[in-house]
N, C-alpha and C positions, 0 to 999 in steps of 0.2 A: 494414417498419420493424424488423424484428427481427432481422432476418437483419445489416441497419447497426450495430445495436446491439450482437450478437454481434462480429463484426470488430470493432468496437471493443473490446468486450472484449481480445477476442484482443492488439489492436496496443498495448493498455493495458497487459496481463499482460507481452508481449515488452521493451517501452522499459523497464520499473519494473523489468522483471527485469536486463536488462543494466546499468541504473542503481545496482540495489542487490547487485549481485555485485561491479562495480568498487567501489562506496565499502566492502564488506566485505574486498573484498581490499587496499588502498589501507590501511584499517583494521588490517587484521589484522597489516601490519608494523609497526604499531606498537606493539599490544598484540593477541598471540592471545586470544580468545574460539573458533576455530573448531571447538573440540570441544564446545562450547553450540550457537552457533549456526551451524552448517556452511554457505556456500553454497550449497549444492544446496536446503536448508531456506528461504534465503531467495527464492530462485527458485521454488519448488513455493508456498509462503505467499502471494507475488506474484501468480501465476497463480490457487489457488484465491479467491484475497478477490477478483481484477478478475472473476474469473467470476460470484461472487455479486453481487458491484455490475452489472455487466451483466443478470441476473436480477430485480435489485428494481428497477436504473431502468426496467427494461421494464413492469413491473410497475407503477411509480408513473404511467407516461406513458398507461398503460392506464385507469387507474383515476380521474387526475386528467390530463385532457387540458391545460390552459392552466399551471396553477400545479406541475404535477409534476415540471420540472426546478427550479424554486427550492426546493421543499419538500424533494428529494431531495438538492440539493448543501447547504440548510441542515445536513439529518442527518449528512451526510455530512462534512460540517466540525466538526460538534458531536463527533461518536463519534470519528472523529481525534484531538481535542484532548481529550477525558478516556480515549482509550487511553494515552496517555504515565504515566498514575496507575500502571497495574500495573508497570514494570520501574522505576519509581521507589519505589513501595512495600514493592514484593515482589520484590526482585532474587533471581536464584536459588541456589545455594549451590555455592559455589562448592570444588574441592579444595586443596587446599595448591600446587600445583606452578602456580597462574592466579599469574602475576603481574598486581597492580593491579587486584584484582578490582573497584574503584570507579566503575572508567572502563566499565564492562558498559554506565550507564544513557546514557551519553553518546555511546554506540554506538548502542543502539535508539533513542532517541529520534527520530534525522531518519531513520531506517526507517521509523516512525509515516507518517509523512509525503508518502512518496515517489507511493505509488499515489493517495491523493485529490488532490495537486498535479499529477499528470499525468490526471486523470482530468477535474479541473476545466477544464484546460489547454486541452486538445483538445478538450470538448465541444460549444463553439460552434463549432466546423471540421467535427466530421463529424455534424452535423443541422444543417446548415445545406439547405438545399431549394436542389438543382439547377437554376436557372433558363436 
């Protein structure tokens, strides 16, 4: 089961990373941020957060056999939707040469996003028991 749940990770890390390097660069013509937030950053981000979610759902499936994937996509939706508070609160500062440093929060936001939507996504696909 673990070795499943790894590849998942993995194929989780790769879709969210090609997902969020397009809408960064797609992005970026409109308005650069990428000396904030470089692609290569959001690919690396991608990959480490699918790897710890890989990590604690293995860990939640362990610990609580039957209710462990609800319990786990609840958190996991919940932490999602109050990670958006910090680049709205606490945007970063920005130098004089960003144009429209405003538009930073409305870039991160569906980054927030991207890896628990594909993670949700795909989870009844690959645990689903080989019959």
């Amino acid at each position: 089961m673990f070795l499943r749940i790894f590849f998942f990770g993995v194929f989780i890390s790769f879709i969210s990373s090609v997902v969020g390097i397009s809408y960064g660069y797609f992005y970026y013509k409109l308005f650069d941020f990428s000396s904030y937030l470089p692609l290569w950053k959001i690919a690396a981000l991608f990959t480490l957060i699918s790897m710890i979610l890989c990590g604690l759902f293995w860990l939640f499936l362990l610990i609580m056999k039957k209710k462990g994937i609800l319990v786990f996509s609840m958190i996991l939706t919940l932490l999602s939707i109050t990670s958006v508070i910090f680049p709205t609160l606490y945007p970063p500062k920005f130098s004089d040469s960003v144009e429209l440093p405003e538009f930073f929060p409305s870039f991160v936001l569906p980054l927030h996003f991207i890896v628990p939507l594909f993670w949700l996504t795909f989870t009844p696909h690959f645990l689903k028991e080989n019959k």
